[in-house]
Jmol script that loads the backbone (N, CA, C; Angstrom):
load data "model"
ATOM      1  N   UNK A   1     114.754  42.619  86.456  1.00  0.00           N
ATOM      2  CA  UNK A   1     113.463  42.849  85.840  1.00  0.00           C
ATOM      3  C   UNK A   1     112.348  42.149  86.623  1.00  0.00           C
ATOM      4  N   UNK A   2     112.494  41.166  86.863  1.00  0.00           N
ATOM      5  CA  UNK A   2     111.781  40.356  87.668  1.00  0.00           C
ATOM      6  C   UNK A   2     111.973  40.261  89.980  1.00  0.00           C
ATOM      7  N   UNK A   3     112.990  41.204  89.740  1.00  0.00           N
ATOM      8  CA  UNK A   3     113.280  40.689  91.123  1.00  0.00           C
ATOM      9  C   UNK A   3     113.718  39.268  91.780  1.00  0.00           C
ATOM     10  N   UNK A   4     113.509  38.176  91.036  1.00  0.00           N
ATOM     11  CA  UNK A   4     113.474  37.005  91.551  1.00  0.00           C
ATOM     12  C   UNK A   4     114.928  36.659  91.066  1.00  0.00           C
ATOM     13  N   UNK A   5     115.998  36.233  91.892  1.00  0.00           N
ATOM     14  CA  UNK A   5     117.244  35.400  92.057  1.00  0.00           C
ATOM     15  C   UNK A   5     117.472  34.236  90.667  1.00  0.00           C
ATOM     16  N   UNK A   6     118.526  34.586  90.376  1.00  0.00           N
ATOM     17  CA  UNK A   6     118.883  33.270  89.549  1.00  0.00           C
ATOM     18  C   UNK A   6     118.857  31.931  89.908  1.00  0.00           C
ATOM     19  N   UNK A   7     118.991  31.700  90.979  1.00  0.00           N
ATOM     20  CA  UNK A   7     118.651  30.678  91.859  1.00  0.00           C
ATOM     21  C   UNK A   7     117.016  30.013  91.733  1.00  0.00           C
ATOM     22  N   UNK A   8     115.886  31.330  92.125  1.00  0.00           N
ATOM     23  CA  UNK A   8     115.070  30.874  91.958  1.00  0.00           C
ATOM     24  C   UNK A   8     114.260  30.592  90.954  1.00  0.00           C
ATOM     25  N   UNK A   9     114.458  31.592  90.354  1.00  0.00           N
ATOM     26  CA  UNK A   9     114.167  30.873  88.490  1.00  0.00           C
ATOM     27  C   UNK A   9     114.485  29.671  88.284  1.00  0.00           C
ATOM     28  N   UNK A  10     115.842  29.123  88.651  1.00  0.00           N
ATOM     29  CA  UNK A  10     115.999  28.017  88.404  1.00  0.00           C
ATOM     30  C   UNK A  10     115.470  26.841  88.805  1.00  0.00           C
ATOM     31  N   UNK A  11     115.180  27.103  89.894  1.00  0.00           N
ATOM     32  CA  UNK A  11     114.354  26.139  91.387  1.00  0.00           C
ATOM     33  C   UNK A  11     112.736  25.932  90.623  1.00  0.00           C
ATOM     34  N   UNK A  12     112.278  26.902  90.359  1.00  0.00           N
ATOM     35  CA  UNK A  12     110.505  27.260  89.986  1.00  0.00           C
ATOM     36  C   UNK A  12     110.865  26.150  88.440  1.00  0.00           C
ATOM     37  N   UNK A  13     111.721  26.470  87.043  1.00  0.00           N
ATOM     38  CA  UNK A  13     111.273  26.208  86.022  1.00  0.00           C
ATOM     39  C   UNK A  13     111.535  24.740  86.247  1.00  0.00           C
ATOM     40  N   UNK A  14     112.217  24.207  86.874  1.00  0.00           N
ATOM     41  CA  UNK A  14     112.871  23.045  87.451  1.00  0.00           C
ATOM     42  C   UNK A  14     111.353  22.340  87.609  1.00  0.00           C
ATOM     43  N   UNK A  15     110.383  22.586  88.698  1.00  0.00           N
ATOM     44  CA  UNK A  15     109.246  22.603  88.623  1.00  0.00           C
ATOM     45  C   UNK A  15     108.154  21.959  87.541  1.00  0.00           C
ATOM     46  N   UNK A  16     108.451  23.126  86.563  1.00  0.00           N
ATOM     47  CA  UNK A  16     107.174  23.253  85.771  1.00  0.00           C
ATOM     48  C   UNK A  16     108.014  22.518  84.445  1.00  0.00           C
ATOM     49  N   UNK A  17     109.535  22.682  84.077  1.00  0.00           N
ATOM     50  CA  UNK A  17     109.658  22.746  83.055  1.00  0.00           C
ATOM     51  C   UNK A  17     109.547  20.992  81.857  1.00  0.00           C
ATOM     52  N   UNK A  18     108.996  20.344  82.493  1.00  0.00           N
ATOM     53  CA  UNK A  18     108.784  18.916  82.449  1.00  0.00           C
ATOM     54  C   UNK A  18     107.442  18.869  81.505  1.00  0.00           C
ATOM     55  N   UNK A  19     106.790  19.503  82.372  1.00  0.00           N
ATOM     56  CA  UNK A  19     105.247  19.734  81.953  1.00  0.00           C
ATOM     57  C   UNK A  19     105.225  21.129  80.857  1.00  0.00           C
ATOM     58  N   UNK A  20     105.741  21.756  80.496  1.00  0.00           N
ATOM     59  CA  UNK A  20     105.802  22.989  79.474  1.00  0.00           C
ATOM     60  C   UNK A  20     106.758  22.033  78.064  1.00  0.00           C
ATOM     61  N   UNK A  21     108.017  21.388  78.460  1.00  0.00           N
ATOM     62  CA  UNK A  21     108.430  20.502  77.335  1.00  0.00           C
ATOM     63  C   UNK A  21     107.101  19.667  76.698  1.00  0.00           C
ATOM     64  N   UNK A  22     106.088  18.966  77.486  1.00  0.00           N
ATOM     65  CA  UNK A  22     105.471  17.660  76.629  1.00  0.00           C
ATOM     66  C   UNK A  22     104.262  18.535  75.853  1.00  0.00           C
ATOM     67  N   UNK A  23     103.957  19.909  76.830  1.00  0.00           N
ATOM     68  CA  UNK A  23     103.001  20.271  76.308  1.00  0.00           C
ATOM     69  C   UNK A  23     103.217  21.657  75.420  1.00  0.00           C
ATOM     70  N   UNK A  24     104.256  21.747  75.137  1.00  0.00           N
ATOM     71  CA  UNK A  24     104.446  23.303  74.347  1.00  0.00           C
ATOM     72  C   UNK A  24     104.344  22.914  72.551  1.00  0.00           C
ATOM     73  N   UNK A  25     103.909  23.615  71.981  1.00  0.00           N
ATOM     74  CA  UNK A  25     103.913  23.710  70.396  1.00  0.00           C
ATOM     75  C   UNK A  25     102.874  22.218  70.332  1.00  0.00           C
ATOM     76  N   UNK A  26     102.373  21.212  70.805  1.00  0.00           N
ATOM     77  CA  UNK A  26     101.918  20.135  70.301  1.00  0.00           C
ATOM     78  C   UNK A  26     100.138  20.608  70.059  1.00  0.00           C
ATOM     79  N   UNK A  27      99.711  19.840  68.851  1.00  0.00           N
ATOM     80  CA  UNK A  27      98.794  20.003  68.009  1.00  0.00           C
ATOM     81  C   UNK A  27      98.770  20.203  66.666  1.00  0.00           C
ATOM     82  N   UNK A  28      98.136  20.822  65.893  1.00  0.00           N
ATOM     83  CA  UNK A  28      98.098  20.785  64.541  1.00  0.00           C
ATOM     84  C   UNK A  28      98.009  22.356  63.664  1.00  0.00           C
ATOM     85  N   UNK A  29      97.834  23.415  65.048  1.00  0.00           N
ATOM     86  CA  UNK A  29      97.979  24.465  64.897  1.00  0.00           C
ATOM     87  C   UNK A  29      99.248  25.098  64.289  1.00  0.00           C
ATOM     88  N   UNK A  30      99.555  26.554  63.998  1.00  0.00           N
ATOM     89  CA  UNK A  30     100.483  27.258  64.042  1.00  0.00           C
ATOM     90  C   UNK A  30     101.618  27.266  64.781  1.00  0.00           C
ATOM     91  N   UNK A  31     103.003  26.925  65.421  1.00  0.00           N
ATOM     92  CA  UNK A  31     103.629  27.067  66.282  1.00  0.00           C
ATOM     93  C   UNK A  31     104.130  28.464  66.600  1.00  0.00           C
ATOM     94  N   UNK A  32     104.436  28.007  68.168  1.00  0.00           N
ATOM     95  CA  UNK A  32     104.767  29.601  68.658  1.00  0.00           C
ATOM     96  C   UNK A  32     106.155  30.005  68.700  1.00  0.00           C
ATOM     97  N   UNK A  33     106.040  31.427  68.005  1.00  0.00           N
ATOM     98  CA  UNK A  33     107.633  31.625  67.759  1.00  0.00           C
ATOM     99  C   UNK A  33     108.642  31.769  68.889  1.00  0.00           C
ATOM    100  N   UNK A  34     107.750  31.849  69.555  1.00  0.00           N
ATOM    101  CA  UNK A  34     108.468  32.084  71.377  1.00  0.00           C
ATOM    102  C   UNK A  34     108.655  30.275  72.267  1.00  0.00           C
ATOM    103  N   UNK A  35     109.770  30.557  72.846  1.00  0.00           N
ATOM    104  CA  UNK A  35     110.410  29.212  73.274  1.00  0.00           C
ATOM    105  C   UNK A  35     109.646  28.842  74.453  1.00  0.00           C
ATOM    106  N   UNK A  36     109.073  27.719  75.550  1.00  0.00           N
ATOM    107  CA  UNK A  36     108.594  27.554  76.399  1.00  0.00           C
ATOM    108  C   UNK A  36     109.094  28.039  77.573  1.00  0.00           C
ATOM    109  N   UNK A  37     110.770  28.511  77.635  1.00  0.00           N
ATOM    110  CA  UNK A  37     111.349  29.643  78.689  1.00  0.00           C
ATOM    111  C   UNK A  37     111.235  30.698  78.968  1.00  0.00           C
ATOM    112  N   UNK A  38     111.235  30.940  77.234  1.00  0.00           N
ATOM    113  CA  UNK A  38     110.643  32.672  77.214  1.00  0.00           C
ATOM    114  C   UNK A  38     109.666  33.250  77.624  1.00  0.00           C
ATOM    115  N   UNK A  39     108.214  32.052  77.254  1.00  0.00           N
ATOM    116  CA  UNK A  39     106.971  32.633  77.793  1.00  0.00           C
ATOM    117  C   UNK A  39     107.320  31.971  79.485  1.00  0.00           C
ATOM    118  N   UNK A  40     107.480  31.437  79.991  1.00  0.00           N
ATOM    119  CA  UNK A  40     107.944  31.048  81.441  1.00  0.00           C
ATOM    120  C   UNK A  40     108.596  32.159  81.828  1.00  0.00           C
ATOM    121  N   UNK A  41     109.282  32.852  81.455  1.00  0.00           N
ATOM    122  CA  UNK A  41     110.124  34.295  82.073  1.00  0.00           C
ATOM    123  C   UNK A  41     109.152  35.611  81.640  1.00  0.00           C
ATOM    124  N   UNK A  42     108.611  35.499  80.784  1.00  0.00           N
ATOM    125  CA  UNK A  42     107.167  36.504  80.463  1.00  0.00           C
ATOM    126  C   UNK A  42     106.209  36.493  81.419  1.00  0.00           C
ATOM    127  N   UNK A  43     105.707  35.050  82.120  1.00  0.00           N
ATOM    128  CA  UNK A  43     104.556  34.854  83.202  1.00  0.00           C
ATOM    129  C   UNK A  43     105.410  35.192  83.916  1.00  0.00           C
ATOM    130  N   UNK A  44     106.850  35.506  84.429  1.00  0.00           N
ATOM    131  CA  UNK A  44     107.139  35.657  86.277  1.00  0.00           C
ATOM    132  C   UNK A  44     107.424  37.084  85.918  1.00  0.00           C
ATOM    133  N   UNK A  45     107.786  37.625  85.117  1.00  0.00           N
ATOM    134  CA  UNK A  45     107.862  39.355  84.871  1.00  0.00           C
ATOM    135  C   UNK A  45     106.174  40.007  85.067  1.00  0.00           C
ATOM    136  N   UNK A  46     105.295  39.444  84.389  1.00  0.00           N
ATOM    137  CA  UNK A  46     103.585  39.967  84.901  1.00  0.00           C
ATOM    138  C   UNK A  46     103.511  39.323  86.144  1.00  0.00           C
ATOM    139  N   UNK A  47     103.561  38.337  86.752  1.00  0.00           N
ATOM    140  CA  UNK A  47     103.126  38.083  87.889  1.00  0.00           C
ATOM    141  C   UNK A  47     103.841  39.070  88.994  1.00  0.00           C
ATOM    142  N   UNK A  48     104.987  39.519  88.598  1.00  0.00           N
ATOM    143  CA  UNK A  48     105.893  39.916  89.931  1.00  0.00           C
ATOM    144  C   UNK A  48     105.549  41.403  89.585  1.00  0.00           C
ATOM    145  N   UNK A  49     104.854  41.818  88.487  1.00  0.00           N
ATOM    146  CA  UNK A  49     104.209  43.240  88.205  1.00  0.00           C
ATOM    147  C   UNK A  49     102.945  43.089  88.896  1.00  0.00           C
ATOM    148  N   UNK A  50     101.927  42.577  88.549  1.00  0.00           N
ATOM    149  CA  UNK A  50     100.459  42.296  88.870  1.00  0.00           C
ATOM    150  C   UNK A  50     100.715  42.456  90.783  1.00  0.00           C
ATOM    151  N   UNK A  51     101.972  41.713  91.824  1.00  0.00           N
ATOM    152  CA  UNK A  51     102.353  41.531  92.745  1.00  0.00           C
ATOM    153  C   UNK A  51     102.438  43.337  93.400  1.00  0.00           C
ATOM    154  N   UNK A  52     102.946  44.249  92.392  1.00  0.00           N
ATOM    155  CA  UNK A  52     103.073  45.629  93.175  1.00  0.00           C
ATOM    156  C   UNK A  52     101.649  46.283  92.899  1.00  0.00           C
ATOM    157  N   UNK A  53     100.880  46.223  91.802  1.00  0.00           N
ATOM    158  CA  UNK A  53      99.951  47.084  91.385  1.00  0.00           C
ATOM    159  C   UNK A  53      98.537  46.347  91.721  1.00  0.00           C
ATOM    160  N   UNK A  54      98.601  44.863  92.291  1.00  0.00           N
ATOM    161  CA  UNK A  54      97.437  44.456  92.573  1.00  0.00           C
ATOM    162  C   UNK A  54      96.523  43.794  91.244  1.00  0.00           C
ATOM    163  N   UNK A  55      95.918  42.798  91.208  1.00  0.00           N
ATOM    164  CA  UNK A  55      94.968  42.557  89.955  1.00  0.00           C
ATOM    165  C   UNK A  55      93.910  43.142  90.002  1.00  0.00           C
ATOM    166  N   UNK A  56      93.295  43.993  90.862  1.00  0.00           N
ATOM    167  CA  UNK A  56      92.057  44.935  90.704  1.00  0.00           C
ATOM    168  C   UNK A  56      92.421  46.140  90.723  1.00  0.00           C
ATOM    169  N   UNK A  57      93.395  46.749  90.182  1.00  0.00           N
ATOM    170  CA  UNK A  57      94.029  48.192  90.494  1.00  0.00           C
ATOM    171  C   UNK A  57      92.705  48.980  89.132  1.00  0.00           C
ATOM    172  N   UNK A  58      92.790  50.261  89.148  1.00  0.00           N
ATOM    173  CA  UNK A  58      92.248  50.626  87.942  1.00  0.00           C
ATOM    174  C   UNK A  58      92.814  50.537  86.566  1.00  0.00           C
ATOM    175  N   UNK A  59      91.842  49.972  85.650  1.00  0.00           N
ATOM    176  CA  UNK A  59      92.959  50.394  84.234  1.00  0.00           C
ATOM    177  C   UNK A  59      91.916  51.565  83.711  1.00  0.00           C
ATOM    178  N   UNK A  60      92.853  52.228  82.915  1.00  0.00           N
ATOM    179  CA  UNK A  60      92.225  53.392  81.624  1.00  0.00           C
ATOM    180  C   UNK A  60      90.696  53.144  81.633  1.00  0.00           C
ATOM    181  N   UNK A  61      90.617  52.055  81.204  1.00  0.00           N
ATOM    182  CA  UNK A  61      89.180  51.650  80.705  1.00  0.00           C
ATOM    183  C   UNK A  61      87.802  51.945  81.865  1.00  0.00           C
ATOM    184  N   UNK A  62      88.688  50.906  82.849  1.00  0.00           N
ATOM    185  CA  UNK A  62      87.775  51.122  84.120  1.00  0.00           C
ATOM    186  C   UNK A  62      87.868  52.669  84.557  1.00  0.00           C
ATOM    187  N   UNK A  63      89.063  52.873  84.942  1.00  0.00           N
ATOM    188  CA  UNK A  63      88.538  54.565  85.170  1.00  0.00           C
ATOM    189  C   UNK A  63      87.668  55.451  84.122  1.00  0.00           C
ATOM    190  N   UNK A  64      87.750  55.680  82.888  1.00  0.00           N
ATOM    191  CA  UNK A  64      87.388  56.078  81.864  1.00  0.00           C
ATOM    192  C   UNK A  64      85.696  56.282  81.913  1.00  0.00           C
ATOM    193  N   UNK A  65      85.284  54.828  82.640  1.00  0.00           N
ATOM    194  CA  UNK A  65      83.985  54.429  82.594  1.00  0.00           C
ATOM    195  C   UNK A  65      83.248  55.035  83.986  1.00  0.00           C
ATOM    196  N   UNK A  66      84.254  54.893  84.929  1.00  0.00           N
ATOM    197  CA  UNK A  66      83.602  55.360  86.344  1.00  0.00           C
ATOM    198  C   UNK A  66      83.622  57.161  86.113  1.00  0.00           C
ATOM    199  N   UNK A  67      84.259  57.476  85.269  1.00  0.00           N
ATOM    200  CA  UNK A  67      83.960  58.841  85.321  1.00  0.00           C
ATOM    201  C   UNK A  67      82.825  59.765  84.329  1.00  0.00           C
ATOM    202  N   UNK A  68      82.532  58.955  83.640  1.00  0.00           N
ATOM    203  CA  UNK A  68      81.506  59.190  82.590  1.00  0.00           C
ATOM    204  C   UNK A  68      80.105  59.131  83.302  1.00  0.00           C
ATOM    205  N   UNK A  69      80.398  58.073  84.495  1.00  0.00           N
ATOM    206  CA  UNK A  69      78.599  57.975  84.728  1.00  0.00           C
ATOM    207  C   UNK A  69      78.622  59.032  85.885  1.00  0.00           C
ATOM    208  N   UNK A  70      78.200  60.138  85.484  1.00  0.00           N
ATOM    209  CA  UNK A  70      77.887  61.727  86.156  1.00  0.00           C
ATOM    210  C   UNK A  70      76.510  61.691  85.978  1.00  0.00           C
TER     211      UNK A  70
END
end "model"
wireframe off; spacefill off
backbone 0.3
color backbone group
């Protein structure tokens, strides 16, 4: 889904996952029903999407709009 190796998932959260433990769910808010891995495997599935289609590609919206002004 991601393209990226089990290996490197492991290598990257290894990384970050220090800093996502002290800072995940803390405050006084609502907690999130989603685990700090899950959304960590959610950001490398959009990033490694955003990676083929570009972050300025067209969306709906933007096209939608460039074609209206005739």
């Amino acid at each position: 889904m991601t393209n990226f190796t089990p290996s490197e998932i492991i290598r990257i959260y290894g990384y970050v996952s220090d800093f996502m433990a002290t800072r995940w769910n803390v405050g006084r808010g609502k907690r999130c029903k989603y685990l700090a891995v899950d959304v960590f495997f959610m950001t490398l599935s959009v990033l490694k999407k955003m990676e083929k289609t570009g972050p300025f590609s067209p969306t709906p919206l933007k096209s939608r709009h460039l074609h209206s002004k005739r």
